[in-house]
TIMI-2910 file (N, C-alpha, C, CB; in pm, 1 decimal, decimal comma, always signed):
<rs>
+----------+----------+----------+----------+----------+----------+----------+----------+----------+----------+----------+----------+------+
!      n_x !      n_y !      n_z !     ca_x !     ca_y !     ca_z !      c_x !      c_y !      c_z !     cb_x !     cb_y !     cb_z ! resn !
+----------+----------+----------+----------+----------+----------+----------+----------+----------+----------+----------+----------+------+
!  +1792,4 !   +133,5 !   -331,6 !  +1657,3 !   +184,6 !   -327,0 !  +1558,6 !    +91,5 !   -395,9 !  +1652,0 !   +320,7 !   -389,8 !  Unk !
!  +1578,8 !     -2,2 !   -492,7 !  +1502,5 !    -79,1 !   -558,5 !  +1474,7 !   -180,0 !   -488,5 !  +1544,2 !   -110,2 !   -666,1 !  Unk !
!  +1537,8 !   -234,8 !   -413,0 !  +1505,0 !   -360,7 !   -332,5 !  +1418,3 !   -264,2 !   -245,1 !  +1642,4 !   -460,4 !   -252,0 !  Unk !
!  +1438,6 !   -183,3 !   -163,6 !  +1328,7 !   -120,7 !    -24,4 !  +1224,5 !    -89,8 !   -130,9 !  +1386,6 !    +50,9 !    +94,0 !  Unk !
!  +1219,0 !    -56,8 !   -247,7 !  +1079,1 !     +5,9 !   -316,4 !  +1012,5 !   -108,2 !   -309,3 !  +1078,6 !    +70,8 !   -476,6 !  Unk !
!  +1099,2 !   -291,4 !   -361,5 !  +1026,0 !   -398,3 !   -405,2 !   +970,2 !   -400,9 !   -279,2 !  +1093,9 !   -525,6 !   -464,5 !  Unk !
!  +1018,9 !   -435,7 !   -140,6 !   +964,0 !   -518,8 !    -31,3 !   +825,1 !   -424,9 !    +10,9 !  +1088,1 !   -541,8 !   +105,2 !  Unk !
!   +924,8 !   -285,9 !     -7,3 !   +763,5 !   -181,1 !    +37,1 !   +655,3 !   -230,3 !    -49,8 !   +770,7 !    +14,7 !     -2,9 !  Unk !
!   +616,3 !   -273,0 !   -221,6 !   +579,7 !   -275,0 !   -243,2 !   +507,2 !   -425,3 !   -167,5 !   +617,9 !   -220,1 !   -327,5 !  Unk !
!   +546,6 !   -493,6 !   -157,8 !   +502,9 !   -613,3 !   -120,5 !   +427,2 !   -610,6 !     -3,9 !   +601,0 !   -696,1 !   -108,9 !  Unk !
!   +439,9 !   -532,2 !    +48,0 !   +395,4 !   -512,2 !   +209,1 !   +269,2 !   -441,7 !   +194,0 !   +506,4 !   -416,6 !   +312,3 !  Unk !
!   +271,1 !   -313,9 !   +112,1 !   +182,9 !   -218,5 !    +74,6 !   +108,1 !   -184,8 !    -68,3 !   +245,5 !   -125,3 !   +106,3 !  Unk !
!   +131,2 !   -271,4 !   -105,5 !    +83,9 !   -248,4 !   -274,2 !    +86,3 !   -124,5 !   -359,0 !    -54,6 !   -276,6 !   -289,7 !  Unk !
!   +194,6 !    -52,4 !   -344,0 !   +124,8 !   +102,0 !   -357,9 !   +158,2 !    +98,0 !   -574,4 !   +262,3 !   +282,7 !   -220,3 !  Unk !
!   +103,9 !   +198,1 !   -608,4 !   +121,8 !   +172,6 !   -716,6 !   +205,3 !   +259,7 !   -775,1 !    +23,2 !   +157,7 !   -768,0 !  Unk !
!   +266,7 !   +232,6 !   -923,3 !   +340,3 !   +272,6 !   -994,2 !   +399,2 !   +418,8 !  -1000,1 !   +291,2 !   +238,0 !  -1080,3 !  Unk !
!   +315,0 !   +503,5 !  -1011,1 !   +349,6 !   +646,0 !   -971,1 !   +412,9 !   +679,6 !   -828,5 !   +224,5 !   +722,8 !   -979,7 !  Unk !
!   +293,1 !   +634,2 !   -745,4 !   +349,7 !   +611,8 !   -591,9 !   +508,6 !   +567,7 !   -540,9 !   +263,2 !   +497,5 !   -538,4 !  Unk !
!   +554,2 !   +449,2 !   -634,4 !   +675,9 !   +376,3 !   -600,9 !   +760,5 !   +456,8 !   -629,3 !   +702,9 !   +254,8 !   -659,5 !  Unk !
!   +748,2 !   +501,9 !   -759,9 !   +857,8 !   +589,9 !   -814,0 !   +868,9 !   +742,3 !   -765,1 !   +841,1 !   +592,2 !   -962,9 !  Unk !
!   +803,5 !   +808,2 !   -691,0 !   +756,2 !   +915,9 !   -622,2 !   +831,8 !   +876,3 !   -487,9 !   +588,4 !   +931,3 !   -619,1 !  Unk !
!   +824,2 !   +770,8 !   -437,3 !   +850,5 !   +795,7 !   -282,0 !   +990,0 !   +718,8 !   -245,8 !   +715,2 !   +730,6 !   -181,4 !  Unk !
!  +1054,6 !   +601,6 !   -363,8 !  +1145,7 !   +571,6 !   -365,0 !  +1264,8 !   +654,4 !   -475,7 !  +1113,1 !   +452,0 !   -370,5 !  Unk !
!  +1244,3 !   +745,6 !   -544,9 !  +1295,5 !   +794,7 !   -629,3 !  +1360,6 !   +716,9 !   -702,2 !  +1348,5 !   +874,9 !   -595,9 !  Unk !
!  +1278,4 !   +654,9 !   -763,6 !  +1310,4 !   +544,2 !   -899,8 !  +1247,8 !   +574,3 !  -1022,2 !  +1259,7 !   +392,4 !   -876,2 !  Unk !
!  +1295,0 !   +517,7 !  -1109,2 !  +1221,3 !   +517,6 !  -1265,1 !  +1079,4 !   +466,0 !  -1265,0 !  +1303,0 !   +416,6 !  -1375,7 !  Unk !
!  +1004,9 !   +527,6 !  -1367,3 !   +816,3 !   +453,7 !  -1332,0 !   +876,3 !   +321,4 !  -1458,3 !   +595,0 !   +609,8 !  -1414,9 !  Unk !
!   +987,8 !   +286,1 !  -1530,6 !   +984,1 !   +162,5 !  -1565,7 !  +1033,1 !    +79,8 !  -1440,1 !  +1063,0 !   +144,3 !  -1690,5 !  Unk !
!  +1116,5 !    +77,6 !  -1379,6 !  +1129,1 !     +2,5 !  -1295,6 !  +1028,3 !    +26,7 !  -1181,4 !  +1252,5 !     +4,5 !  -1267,3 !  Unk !
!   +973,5 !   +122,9 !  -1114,5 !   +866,8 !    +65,1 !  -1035,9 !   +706,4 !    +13,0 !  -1120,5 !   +840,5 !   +186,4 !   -923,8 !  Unk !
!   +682,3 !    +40,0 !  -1225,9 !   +631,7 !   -105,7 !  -1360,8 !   +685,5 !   -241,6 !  -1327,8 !   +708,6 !    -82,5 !  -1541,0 !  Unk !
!   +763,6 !   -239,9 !  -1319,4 !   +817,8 !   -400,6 !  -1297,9 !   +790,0 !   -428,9 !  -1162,8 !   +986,7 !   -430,4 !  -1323,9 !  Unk !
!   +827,4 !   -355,1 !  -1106,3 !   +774,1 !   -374,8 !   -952,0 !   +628,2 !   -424,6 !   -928,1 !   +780,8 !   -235,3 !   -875,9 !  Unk !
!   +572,5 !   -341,2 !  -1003,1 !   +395,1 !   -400,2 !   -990,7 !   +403,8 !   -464,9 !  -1071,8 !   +257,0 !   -315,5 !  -1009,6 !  Unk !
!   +453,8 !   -521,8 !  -1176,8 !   +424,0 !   -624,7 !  -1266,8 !   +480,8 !   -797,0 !  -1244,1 !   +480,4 !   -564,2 !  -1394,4 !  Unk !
!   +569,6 !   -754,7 !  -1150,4 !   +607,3 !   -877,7 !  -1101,6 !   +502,9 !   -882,7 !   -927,6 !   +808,4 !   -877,0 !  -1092,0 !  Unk !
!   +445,3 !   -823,2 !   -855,7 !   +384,7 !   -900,9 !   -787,9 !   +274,3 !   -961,5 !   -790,8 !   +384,6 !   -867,7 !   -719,3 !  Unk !
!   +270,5 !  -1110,5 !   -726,6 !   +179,6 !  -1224,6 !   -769,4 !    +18,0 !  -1180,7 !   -695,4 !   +253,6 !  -1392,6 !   -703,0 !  Unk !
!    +44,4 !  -1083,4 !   -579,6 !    -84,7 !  -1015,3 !   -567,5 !   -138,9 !   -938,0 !   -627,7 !    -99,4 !   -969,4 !   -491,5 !  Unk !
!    -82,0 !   -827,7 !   -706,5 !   -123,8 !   -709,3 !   -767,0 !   -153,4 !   -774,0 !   -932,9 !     +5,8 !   -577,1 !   -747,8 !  Unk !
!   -103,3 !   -896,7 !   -961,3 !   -148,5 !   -974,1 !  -1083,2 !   -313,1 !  -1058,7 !  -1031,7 !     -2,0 !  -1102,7 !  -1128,3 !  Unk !
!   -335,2 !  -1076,7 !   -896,0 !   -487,5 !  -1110,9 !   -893,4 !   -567,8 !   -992,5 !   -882,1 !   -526,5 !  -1203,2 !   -776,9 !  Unk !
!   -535,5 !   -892,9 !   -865,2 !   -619,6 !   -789,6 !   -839,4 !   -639,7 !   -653,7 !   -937,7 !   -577,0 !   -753,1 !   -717,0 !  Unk !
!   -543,5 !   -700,5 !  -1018,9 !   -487,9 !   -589,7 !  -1116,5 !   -419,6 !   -476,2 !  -1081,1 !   -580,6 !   -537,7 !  -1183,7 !  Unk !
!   -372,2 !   -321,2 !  -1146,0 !   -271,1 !   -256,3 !  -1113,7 !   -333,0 !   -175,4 !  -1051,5 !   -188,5 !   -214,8 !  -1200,1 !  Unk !
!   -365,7 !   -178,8 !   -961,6 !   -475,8 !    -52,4 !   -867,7 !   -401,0 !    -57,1 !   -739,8 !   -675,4 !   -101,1 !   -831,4 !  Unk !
!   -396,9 !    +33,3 !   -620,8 !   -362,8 !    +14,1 !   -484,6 !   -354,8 !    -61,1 !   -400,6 !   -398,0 !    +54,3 !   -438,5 !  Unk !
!   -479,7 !   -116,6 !   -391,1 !   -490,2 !   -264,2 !   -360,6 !   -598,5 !   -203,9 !   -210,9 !   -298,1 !   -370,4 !   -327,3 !  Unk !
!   -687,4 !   -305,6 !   -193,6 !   -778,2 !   -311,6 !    -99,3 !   -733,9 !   -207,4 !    +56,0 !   -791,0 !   -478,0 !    -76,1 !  Unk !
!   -779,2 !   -147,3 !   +112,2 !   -732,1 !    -64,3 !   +233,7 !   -581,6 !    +50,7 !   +223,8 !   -700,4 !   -188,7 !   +349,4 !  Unk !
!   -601,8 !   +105,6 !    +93,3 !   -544,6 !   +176,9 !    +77,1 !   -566,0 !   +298,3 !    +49,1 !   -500,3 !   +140,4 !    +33,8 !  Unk !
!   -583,0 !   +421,7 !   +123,8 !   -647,2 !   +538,9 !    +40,4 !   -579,5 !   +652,2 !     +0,3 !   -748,0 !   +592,2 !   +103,3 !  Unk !
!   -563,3 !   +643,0 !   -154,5 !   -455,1 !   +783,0 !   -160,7 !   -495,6 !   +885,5 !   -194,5 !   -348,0 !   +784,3 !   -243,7 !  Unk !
!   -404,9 !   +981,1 !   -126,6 !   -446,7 !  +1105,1 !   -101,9 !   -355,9 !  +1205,9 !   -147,2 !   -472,3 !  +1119,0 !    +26,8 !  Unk !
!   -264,5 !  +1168,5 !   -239,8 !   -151,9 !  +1222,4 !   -231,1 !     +2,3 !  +1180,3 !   -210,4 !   -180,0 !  +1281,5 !   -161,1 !  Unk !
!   +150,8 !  +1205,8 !   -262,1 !   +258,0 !  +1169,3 !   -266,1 !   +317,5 !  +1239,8 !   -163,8 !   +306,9 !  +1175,8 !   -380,4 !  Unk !
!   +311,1 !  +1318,5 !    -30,6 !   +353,1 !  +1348,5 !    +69,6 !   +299,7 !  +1305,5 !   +214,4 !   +355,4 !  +1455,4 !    +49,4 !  Unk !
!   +390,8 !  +1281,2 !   +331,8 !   +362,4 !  +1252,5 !   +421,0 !   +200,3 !  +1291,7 !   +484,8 !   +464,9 !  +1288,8 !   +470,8 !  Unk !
!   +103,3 !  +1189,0 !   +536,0 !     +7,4 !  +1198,5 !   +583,7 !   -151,9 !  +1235,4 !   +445,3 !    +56,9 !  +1305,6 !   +697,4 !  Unk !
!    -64,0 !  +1184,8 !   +325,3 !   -153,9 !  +1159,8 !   +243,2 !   -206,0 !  +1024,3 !   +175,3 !   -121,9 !  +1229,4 !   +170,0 !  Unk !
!   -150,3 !   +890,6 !   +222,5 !   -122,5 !   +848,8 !   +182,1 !   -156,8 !   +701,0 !   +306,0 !    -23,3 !   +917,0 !   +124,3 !  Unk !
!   -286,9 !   +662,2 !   +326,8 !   -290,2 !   +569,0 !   +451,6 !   -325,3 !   +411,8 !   +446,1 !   -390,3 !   +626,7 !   +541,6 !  Unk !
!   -279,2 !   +400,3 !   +482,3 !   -314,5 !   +201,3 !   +474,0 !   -439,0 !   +194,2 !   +610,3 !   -108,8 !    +58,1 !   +538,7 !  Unk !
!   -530,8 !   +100,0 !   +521,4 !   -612,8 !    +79,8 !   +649,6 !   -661,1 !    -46,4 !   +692,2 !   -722,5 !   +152,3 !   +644,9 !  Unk !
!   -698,9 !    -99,5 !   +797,4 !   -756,0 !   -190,9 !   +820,2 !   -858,5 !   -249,5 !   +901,6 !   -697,4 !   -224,6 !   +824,3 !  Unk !
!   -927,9 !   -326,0 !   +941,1 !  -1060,3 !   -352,7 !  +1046,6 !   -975,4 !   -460,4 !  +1096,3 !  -1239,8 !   -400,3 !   +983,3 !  Unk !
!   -997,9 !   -482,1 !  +1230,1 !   -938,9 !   -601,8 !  +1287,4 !  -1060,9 !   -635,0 !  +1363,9 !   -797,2 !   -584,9 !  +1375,1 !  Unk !
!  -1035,6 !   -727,7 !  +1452,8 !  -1191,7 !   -843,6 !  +1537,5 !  -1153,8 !   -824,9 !  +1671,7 !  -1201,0 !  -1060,5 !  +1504,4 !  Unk !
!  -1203,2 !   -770,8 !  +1760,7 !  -1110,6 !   -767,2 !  +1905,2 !  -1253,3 !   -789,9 !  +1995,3 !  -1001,9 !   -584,2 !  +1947,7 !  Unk !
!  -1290,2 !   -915,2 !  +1987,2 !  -1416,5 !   -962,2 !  +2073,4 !  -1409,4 !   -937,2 !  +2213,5 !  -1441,1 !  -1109,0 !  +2063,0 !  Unk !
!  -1313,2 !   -901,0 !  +2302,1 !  -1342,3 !   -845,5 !  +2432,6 !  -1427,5 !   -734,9 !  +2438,8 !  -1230,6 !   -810,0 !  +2494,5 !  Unk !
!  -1442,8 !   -651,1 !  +2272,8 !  -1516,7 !   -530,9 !  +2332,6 !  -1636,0 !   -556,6 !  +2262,6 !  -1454,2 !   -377,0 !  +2309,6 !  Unk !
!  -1690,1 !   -686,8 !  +2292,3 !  -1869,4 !   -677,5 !  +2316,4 !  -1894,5 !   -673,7 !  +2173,5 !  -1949,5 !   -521,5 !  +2410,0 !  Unk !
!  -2048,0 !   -619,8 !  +2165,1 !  -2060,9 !   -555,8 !  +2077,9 !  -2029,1 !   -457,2 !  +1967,0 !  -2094,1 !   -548,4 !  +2107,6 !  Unk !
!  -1902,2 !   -367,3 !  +2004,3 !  -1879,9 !   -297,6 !  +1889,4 !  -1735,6 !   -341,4 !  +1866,1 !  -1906,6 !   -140,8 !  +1901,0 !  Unk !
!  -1706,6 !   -505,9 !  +1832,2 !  -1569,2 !   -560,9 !  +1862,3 !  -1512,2 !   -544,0 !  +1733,5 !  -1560,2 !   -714,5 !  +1917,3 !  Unk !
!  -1525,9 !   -449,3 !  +1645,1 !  -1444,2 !   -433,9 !  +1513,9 !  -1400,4 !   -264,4 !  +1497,3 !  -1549,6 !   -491,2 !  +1371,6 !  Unk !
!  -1295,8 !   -268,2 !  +1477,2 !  -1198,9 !   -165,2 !  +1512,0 !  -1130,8 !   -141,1 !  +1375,8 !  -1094,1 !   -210,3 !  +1632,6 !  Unk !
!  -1168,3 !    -26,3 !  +1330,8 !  -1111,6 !    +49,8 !  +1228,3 !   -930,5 !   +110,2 !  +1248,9 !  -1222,5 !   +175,4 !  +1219,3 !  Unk !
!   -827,7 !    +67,9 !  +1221,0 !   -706,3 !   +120,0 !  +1212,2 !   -669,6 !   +209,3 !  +1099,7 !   -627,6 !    +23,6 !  +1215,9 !  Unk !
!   -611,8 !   +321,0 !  +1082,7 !   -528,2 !   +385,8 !   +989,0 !   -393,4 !   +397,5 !  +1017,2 !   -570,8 !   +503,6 !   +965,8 !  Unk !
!   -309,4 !   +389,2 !   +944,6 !   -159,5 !   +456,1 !   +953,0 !   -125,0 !   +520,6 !   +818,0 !    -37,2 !   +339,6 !   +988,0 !  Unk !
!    -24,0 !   +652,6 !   +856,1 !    -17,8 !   +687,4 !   +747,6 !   +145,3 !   +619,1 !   +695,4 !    -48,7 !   +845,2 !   +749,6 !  Unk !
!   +159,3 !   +558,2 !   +566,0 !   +230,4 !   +490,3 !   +541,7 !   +376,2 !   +544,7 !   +484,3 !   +161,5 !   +419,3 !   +478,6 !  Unk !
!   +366,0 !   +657,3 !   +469,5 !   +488,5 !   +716,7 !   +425,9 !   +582,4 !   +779,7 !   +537,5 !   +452,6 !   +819,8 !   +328,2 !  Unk !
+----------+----------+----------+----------+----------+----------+----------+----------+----------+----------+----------+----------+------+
</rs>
């Protein structure tokens, strides 16, 4: 479970409470988890950009993003959500 918490974390930045909540790990070891990644050390220990939490159960919890999809003209930026759990 500690390795899937690390990579999740890497992928998703989620934070400390979060890790240990959804991987059922210790909040010292998901601490280390955020303390060893080299992104969450430029940004500090927060969620990290396009993340909005809402909660430690399914569909609370969403990663988001804008992507550029210039075929559609004028309104060519496109809001994505998924919920990440």
């Amino acid at each position: 479970l500690f390795e899937q918490a690390r990579l999740s974390h890497y992928f998703f930045h989620q934070s400390t409470k979060i890790l240990a909540k959804q991987f059922n790990i210790s909040l010292r070891d998901a601490r280390g988890i955020v303390q060893s990644c080299p992104a969450c050390q430029k940004e500090g220990f927060g969620l990290g950009i396009g993340i909005n939490p809402q909660g430690f159960k399914a569909l609370q919890l969403w990663q988001m993003d804008v992507t550029h999809v210039s075929e559609f003209g004028r309104q060519k930026y496109v809001r994505v959500s998924i919920d990440t759990l």
